[in-house]
C-alpha positions in Angstrom: 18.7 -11.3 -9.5 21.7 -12.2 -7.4 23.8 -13.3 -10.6 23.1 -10.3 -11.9 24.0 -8.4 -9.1 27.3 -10.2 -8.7 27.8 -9.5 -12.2 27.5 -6.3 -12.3 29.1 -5.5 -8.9 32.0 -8.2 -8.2 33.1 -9.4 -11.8 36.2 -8.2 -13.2 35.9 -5.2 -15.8 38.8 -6.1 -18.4 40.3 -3.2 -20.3 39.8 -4.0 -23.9 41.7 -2.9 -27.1 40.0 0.0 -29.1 39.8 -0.2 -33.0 43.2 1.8 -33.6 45.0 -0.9 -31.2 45.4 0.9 -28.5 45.5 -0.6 -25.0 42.3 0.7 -23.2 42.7 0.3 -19.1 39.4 0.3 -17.5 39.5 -0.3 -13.8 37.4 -2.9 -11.4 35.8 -2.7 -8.0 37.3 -5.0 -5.7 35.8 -5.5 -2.3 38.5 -5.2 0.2 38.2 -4.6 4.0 37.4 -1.2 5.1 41.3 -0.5 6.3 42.8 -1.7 2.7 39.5 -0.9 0.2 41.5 0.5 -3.4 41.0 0.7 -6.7 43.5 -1.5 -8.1 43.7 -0.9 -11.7 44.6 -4.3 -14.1 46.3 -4.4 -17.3 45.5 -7.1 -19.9 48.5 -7.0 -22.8 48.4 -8.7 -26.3 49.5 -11.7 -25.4 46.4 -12.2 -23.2 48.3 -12.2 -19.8 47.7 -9.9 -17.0 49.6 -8.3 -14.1 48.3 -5.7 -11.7 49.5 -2.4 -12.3 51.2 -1.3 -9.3 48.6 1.5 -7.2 49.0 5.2 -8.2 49.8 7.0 -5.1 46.6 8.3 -3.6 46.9 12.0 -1.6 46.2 11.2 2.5 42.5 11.9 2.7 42.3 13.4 6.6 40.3 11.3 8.6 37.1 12.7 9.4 36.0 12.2 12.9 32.4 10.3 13.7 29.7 12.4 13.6 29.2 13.6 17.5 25.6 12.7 18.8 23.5 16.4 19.1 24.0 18.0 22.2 20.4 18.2 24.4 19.3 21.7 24.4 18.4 22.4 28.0 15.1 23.9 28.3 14.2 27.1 28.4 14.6 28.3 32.1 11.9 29.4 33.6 10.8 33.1 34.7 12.5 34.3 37.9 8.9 33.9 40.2 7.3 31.7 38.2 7.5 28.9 40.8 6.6 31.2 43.8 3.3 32.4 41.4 2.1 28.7 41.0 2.1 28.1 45.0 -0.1 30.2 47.4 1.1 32.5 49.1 2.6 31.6 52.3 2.6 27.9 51.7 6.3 25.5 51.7 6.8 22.4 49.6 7.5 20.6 53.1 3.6 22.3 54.6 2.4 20.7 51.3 3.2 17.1 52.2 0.7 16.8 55.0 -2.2 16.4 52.0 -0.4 13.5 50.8 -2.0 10.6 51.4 0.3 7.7 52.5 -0.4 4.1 52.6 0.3 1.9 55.3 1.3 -1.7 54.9 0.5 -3.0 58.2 -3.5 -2.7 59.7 -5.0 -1.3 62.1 -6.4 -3.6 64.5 -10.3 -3.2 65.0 -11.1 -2.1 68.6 -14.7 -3.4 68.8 -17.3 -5.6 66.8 -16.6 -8.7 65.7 -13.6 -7.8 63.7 -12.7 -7.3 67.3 -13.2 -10.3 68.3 -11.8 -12.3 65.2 -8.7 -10.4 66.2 -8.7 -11.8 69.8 -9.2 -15.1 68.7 -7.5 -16.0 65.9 -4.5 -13.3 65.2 -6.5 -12.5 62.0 -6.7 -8.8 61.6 -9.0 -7.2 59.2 -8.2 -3.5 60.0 -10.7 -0.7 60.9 -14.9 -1.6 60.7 -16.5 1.4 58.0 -17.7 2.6 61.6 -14.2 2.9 63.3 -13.1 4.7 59.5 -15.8 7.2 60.2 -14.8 8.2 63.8 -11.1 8.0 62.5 -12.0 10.9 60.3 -13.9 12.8 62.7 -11.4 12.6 65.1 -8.8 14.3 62.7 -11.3 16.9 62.0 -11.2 17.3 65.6 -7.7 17.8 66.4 -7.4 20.7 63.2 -5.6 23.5 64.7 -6.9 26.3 66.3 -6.0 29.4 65.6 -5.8 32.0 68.5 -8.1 30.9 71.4 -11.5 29.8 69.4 -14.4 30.4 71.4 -18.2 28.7 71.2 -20.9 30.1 72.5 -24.2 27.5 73.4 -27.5 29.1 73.3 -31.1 28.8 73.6 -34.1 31.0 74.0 -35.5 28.6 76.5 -34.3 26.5 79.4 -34.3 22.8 80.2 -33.6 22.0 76.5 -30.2 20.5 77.5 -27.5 23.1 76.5 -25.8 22.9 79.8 -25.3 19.1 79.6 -24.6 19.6 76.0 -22.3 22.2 77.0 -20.4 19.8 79.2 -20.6 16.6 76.8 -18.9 19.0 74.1 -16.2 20.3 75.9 -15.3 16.8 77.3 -15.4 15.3 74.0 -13.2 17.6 72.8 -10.7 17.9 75.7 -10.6 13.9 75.6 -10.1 14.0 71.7 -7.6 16.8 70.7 -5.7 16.5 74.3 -5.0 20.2 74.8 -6.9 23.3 77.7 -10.1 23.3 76.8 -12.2 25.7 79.5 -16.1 25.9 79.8 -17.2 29.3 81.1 -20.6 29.4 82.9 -21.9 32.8 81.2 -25.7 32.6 82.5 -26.6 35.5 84.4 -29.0 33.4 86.6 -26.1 31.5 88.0 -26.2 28.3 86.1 -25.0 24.4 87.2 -22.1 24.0 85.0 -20.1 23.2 87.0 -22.2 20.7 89.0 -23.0 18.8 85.9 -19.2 18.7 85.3 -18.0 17.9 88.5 -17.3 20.2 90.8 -13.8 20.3 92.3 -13.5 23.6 93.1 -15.7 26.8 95.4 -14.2 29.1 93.3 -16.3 31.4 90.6 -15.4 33.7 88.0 -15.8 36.5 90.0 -13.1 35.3 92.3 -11.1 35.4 89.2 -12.0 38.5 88.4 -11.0 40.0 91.8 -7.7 38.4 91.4 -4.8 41.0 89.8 -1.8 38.6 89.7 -2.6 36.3 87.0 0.5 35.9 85.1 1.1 32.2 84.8 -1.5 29.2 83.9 -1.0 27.5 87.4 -2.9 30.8 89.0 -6.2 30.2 86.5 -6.1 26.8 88.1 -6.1 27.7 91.1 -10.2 29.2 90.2 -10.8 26.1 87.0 -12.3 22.7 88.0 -11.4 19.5 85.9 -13.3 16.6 85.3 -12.3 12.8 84.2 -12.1 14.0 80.6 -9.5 17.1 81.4 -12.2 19.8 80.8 -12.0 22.8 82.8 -14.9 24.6 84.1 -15.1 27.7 85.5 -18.0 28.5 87.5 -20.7 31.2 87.7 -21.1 32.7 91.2 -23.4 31.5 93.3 -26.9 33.5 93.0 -27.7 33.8 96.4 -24.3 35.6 97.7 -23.8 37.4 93.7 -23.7 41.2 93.7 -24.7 41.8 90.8 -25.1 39.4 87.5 -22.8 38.4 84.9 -22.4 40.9 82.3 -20.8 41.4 79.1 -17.8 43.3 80.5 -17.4 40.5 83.2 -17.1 37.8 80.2 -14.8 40.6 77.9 -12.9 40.8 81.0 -12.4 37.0 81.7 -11.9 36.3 78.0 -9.1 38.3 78.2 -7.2 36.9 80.7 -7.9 33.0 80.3 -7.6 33.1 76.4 -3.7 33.5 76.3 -4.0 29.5 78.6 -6.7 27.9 76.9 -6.6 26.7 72.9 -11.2 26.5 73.3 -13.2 28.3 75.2 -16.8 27.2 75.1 -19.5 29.8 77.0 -22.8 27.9 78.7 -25.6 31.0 78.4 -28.5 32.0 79.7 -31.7 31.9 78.2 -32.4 35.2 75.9 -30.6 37.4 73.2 -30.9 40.4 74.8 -28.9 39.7 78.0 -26.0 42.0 78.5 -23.6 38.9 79.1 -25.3 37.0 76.0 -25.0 40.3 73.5 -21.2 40.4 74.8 -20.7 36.4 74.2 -22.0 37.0 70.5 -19.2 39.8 70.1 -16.6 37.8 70.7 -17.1 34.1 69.5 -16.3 32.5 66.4 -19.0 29.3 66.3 -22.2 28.5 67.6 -24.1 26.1 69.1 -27.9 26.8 69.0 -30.4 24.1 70.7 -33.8 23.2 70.5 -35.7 20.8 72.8 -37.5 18.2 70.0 -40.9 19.9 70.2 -42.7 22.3 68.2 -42.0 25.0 70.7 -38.3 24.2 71.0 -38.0 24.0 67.0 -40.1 27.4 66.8 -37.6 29.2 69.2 -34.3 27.8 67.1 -36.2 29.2 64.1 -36.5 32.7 66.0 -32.9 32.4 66.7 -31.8 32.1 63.7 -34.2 35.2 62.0 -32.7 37.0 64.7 -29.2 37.0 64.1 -29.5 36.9 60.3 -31.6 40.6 61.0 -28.9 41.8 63.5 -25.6 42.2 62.3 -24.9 37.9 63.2 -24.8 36.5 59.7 -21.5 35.4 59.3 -21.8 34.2 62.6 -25.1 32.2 61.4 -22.7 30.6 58.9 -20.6 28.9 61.4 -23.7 27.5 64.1 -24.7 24.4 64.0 -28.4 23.3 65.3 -29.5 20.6 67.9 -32.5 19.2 68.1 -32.7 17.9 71.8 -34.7 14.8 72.8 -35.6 15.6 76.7 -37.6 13.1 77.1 -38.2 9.7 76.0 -40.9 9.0 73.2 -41.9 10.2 70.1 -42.1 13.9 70.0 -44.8 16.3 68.6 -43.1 17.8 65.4 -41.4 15.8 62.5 -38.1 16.1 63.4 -37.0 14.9 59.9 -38.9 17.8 58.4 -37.5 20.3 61.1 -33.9 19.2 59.9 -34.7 19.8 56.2 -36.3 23.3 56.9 -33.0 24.0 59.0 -30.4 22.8 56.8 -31.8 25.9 54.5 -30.5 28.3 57.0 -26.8 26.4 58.2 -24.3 24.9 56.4 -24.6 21.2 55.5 -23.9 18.6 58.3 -24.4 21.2 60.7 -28.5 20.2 62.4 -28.6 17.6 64.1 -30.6 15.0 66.6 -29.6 14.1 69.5 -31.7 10.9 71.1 -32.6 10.7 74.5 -29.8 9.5 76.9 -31.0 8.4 80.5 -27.4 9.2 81.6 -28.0 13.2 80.7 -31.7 12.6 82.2 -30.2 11.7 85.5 -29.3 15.4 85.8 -26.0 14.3 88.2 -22.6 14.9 86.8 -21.9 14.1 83.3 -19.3 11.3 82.1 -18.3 10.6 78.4 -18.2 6.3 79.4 -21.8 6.6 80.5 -23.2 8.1 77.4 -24.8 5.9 75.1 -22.9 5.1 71.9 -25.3 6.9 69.9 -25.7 10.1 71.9 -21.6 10.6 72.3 -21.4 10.0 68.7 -23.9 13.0 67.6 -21.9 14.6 70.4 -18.5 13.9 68.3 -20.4 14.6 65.0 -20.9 18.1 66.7 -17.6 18.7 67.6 -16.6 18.0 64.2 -18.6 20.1 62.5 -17.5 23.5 64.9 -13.8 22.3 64.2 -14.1 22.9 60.5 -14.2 26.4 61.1 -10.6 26.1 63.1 -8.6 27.3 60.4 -11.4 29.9 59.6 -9.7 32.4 62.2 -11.6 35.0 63.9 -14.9 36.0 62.4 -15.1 39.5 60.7 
C-alpha cells in the first residue's frame, strides 16, 4: 500500500506525445516546504531530455490570517434583585459566615477524665471526651443572644418542690456561663428566701427600689441587687413582717420596667398559685417558663393542672416555650414512674424540654446555694435546662 501510495502521490507525471505529435505537458506534484510549495511544470522534448519549464507567474494570493479562537460568550447577567430574592431578608454574606463550620488543626485539651490525665502525664492530647463535646454545645446554646431583656418566670402550684433553689441554680448557671447581668426577682407575695438561698449581701428589697425615683444609671440598681460567687443578682422581696401590703402585678410591671433596660435575663421566683395578682402579671410579661413538680404523684398531678390551665387561658404560646422539672426532694425512690410522667409530658412541651432532676444533698441543706457544690449530675440537668429556655433567645417577645 505504501508503493502505491508513493506512486500515485510522489512519482513524476511525464507529459507524453499525443497521436498527431504534438507535445502534451502534464504537470507533477512535488512536495516542497510549506514557504516554497509550486507546481513546477516539466517538459520532456523528442530527443528524450528534459528541462524544467521556468514557473508561470502566480497572482499574490493575500495571506489569510489564522483562524482566531471564539470569543467566550459571557453569560447571561442576571436579573437586577435576583441575588437579594435568594437571601432572606435582612441577612449579609458576612452574618452568613458564622454557620460555617471551621476546622481546627490543633485540640482541645481534655479538662477532666482520663484523657485528662493522659494529658498531664504524657503531653499526649486527645482532644475533648463525647461528654466535654456535649457541654461544649450546650454552652453555645447558652450564650445565643438575647433579644431585648428575656424574662423567665419559675412556677409551681405547690411549695417546697424546689423552684426557689432551682431558681437560684438557673440564674447562676447562666450568669457563670454566658458572662453578662443576669437579675433574679423574688416575685412571691408571701415574701420568699431568694435571696437567702443566694446569698444575701444586701437589706435592700424591691420595694426600696420602687420607692427610689432617680434611677438613671446601672450603678443605682446596685445599690438595691445582691451578687453571689457566680455574678447573679438578686433582688429581694420585702420582708413579710414589716411589708404593707404584698407584691402585686403592678409592683413587678413597675420593676420590670426600670431594671430591664440593665439586665440582658430576668428570671422571676413565684409564689405558689395561678391566680395571684403578682403571678397573673409575671405571665403577661415573660417569654419562657419554668414549671416544677416535686417527683410524686401529687407534684406530677399539679404540673399536669398547670399545664391544662394555661393551654385553657389564653397561655398557649407561652406553653410552647416551658419546660417541666420533675424535682427529687428527697432521697429514694419516689411513688410515680417518673419515666412514664416524662413521656405523658413530653405530649404537652416541646422535645428536650421535661426533665429530672436527682436529689442533691447540697440543695437539701437549705443554706445558700453554690454551682461547685452541686453534684455533677444535678448542675448538668441544671445546664440542660438553661439550654433548652435559651433556644427560644432569638424567638423574641412572645405574641
Amino acid at each position: 500500500m505504501s508503493a502505491d501510495y508513493d506512486r500515485l502521490f510522489h512519482s513524476p507525471r511525464v507529459d507524453e506525445e499525443s497521436a498527431d505529435g504534438e507535445l502534451v505537458v502534464a504537470t507533477v506534484d512535488v512536495p516542497l516546504p510549506p514557504s516554497s510549495m509550486q507546481r513546477q511544470p516539466l517538459v520532456v522534448n523528442s530527443a528524450g531530455a528534459q528541462r524544467v519549464r521556468p514557473p508561470t507567474p502566480q497572482p499574490a494570493t493575500p495571506a489569510v490570517p489564522p483562524p482566531r479562537a471564539p470569543a467566550s460568550v459571557p453569560a447571561p447577567a442576571a436579573p437586577p434583585g435576583a441575588a437579594v430574592a435568594s437571601a432572606r431578608d435582612g441577612d449579609r454574606a458576612i452574618d452568613t459566615l458564622a454557620q460555617v463550620g471551621v476546622r481546627s488543626a490543633v485540640k482541645m485539651p481534655p479538662q477532666r477524665g482520663w484523657r485528662h490525665v493522659l494529658h498531664t502525664l504524657t503531653r499526649i492530647n486527645l482532644g475533648l471526651s463525647p461528654d466535654e463535646l456535649v457541654e461544649m454545645d450546650l454552652h453555645t446554646r447558652i450564650r445565643r443572644n438575647a433579644r431585648d431583656s428575656h424574662q423567665i418566670g419559675v412556677f409551681g402550684l405547690k411549695g417546697g418542690v424546689g423552684k426557689t433553689a432551682i431558681t437560684v441554680a438557673l440564674g447562676s448557671s447562666l450568669s457563670k456561663i454566658r458572662g453578662d447581668r443576669i437579675l433574679a426577682v423574688d416575685a412571691d407575695p408571701a415574701s420568699g428566701n431568694l435571696a437567702d438561698r443566694a446569698g444575701r449581701r444586701s437589706a435592700a428589697t424591691v420595694a426600696d427600689l420602687l420607692a427610689d425615683d432617680e434611677l438613671t444609671r446601672y450603678n443605682d440598681i446596685r445599690a438595691y441587687t445582691s451578687m453571689n460567687e457566680a455574678n447573679l443578682e438578686v433582688l429581694s422581696a420585702e420582708e413579710y413582717s414589716g411589708a404593707r401590703r404584698e407584691f402585686d402585678d403592678e409592683d413587678w410591671r413597675s420593676a420590670v420596667g426600670i431594671v430591664s433596660r440593665y439586665y440582658n435575663l430576668i428570671l422571676a421566683d413565684c409564689g405558689a398559685g395561678l391566680f395571684q395578682p403578682a403571678s397573673r402579671g409575671v405571665l403577661e410579661t415573660v417569654s419562657g417558663l419554668v414549671i416544677v413538680a416535686s417527683a410524686s404523684i401529687d407534684g406530677v398531678r399539679q404540673a399536669a393542672v398547670t399545664m391544662d390551665w394555661l393551654r385553657h387561658n389564653g397561655y398557649q404560646d407561652l406553653l410552647g416555650r416551658s419546660c417541666v422539672v420533675i424535682n427529687h426532694v428527697v432521697p429514694g425512690r419516689p411513688n410515680v414512674d417518673v419515666d412514664d410522667a416524662v413521656a405523658q409530658f413530653e405530649r404537652h412541651v416541646p422535645g428536650g424540654r421535661v426533665l429530672v432532676l436527682p436529689w442533691d444533698r447540697h440543695v437539701a441543706a437549705g443554706t445558700e446555694i453554690q454551682l461547685d457544690l452541686l453534684a455533677p449530675r444535678f448542675r448538668r440537668r441544671i445546664t440542660e435546662l438553661a439550654a433548652a429556655l435559651s433556644d427560644d433567645f432569638d424567638r423574641g417577645a412572645r405574641r
